[in-house]
N, C-alpha and C positions, 0 to 999 in steps of 0.2 A: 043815212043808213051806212054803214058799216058792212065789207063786203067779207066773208070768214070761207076758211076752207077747215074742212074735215080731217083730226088726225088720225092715222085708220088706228085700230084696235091694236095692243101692244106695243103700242109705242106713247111711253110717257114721256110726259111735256118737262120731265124733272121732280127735284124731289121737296122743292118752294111752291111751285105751284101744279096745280093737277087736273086743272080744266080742260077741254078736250076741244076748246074751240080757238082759234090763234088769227087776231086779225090781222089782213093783210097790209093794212095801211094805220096808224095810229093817228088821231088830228088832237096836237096839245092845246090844252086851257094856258093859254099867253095872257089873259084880260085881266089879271088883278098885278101885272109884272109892273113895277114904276121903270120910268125914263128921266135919267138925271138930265139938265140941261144940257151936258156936256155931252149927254148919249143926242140931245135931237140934233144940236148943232154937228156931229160929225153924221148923223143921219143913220144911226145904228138903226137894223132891222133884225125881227127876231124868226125863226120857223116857226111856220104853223102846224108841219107836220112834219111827222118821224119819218125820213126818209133813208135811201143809205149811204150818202152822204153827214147825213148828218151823226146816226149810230157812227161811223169811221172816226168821228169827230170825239164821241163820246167815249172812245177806245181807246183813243190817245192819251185822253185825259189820264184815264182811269191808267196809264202806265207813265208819262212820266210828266201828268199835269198836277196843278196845285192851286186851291183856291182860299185866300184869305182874308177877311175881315178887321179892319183896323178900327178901336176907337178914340177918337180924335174928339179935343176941346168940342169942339161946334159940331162935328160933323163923322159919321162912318167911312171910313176909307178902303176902297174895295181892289184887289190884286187878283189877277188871275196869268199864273204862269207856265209852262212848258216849257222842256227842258233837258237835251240829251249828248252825246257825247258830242265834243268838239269839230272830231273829224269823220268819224262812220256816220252821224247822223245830221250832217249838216245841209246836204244835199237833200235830203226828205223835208225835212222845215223850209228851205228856200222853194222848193218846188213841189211840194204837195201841202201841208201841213199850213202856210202862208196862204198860198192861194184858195184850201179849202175855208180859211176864218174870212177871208174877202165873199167869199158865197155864199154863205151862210148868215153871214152880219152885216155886210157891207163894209167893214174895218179892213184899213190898209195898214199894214205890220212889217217890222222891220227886222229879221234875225240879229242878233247881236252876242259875242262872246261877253261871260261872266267874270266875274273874279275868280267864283270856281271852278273855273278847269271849265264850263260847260259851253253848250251854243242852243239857243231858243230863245221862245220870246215870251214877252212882258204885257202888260196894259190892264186900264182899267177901266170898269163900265159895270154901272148900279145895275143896268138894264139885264145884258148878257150873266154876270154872277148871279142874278134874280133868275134868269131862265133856267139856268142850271140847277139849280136849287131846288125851284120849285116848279115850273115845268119836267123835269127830268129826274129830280131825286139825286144828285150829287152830293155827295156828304164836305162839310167841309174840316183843313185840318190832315192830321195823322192817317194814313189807310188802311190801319191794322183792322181794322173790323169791315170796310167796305165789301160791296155787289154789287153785281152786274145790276142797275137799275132796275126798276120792277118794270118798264114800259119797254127794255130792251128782251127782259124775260118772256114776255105775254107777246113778243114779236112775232113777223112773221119770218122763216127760217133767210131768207136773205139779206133783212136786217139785222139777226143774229150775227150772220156771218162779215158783215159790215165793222159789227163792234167788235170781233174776236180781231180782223183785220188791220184795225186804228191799234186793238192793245197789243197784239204780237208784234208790230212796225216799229212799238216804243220802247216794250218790256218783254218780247219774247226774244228766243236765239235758237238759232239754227246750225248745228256742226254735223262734224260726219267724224266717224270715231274707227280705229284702222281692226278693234276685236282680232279675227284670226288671220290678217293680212296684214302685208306693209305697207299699206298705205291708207288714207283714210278717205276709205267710200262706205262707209256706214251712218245713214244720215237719222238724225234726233232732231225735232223740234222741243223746245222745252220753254217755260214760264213759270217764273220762281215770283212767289210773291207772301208778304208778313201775312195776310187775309187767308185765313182758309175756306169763309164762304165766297169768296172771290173766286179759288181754283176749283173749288165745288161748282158752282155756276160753269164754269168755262168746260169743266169736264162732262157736265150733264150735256150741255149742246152740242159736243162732242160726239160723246156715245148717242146720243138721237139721232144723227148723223151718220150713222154705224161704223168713227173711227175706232183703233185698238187705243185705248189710251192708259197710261200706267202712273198712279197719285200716289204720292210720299210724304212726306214730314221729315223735317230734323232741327235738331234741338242747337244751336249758333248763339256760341258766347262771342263777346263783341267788350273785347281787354279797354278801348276807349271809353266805356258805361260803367262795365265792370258787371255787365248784367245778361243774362242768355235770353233765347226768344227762341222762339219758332220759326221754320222760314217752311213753306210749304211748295211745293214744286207738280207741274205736272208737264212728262213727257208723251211724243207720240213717236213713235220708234219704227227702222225700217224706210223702204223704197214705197212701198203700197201706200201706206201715211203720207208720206211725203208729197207724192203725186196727187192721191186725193185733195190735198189739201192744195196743192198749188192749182186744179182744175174747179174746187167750188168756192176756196177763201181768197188765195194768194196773197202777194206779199207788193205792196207799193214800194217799200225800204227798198233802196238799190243795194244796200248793206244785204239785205235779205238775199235779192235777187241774182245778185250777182254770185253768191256763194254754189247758188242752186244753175245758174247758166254752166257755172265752170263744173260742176259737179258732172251734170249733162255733156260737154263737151267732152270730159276727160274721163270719168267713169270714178273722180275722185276731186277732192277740195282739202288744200292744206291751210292750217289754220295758221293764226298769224298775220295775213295778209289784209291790207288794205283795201276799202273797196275798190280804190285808182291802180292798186297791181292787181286784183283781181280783172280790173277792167282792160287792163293790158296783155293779163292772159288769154281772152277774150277775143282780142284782135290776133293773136299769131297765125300763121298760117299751120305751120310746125304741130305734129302733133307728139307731145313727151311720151316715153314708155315705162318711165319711172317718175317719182314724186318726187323734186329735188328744189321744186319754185319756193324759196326762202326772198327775204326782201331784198338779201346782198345779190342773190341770180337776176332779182329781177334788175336790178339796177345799174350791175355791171356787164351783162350781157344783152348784145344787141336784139333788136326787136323786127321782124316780119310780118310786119299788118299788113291787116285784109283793108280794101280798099271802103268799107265800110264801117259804122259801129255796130259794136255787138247788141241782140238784141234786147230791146228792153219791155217787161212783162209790164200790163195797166190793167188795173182793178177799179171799180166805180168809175163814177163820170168827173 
């Protein structure tokens, strides 16, 4: 049996689906998934249930994973990848993103830089691209038409927030913008994506949520195609957002976090910065009365740390 709670009256579930009941725990149909030989010898293991570890997992994807299907003389050949900036994102795939695909799979992986400018990881397995697929609902391919899973939709709201947390870590950003000041303590979350039932989905668990959230569109030619598109965006704006969001979703990304520690510290976050000089700002004892941490200040002027590290924020287990 399956254990459900009640969503009271006025508060709809979104606007895909409109059922009024949300179970707490989801257990996936894995029993028709094949095991390639190469999945038993390394001893690949699949979940049986949606948990929020595993939604986190499915959030990444969905921002900067990839899954492809090759056909080959004799045989199908199966790629599943992730994939994100060399230096802000490198540190979240060695230390969370890595060790989440070891617990969830049993698979040991290895970060490695691309030819393109990137850092993530690689591998392949009939087994795990089979769960995805068809345990899960993962589209393969292009993302312009993807959503949030239907089994992440029908969740319960803190595996919702599990998957908003894996896709903001990969594809969302966070700045602080300076409006009627000089300096920039005005903080925007934001998630631009081709899918507009992607940011629909993400906007409805949003507002059930009772954030303020603000949806746009715009029209992006792209001179390399020679062809325009859509690129659809949704921000959460303000201190109040902000806070909510780091007290029920938060952010695993030290990219993230670190923008929001210094923000707290200082009353403001200058963009530009790396997470390793944000992480230095961090440490100073020194507190600035003007916004002037550029990369050249930080490098050329000496430093006053605290005899500790600064702190660092964890989400899931």
């Amino acid at each position: 049996m399956v254990a459900v709670e009640r969503v009271p009256t006025g508060k709809p579930l979104g606007s895909r689906y409109k059922k009024r009941v949300r179970p707490l725990f989801c257990v996936l149909d894995i029993s028709g998934i094949e095991f390639s030989a190469k999945d038993r010898k390394k001893k690949v293991r699949l979940p049986a249930v949606l948990d929020e570890d595993l939604a986190e997992d499915i959030g990444a994807y969905l921002g900067d994973g990839c899954i492809n299907i090759y056909k080959r003389p004799f045989a199908l050949e199966t790629h599943f990848s992730c994939r994100g900036h060399p230096i802000d994102d490198k540190q979240w795939y060695d230390e969370r993103l890595i060790p989440l695909k070891k617990k969830l799979f049993g698979i040991e992986l290895i970060g490695r830089h691309t030819s393109d400018g990137t850092y993530g990881i690689k591998f392949g397995s009939k087994a795990i691209i089979g769960f995805y697929r068809k345990a899960i609902g993962l589209k393969l391919g292009r993302k312009q038409g993807i959503a949030l899973p239907r089994v992440i939709m029908r969740a319960d709201q803190r595996i919702q927030f599990a998957c908003l947390r894996g896709l903001f870590d990969t594809d969302g950003t966070i700045t602080f913008k300076k409006k009627y000041r000089d300096r920039h303590y005005y903080p925007r979350i934001s998630l631009t994506s081709a899918s507009e039932r992607l940011i629909q989905d993400v906007d409805s668990i949003l507002k059930n949520a009772s954030f303020t959230t603000a949806f746009s569109g715009s029209l992006v030619y792209d001179p390399r195609s020679g062809k325009a598109y859509w690129i659809y965006r949704l921000d959460l704006n303000g201190r109040l957002n902000l806070e909510k969001w780091i007290s029920l979703i938060g952010f695993n990304n030290f990219k993230h976090q670190s923008k929001y520690l210094v923000w707290k510290k200082y009353g403001f976050c200058s963009p530009h910065l790396t997470p390793a000089q944000r992480e230095e700002l961090l440490k100073r004892r020194e507190q600035p009365v003007r916004e002037e941490w550029t990369r050249r200040d930080l490098n050329a002027r000496p430093l006053d740390y605290q005899s500790s590290a600064p702190t660092r924020l964890s989400y899931g287990s």
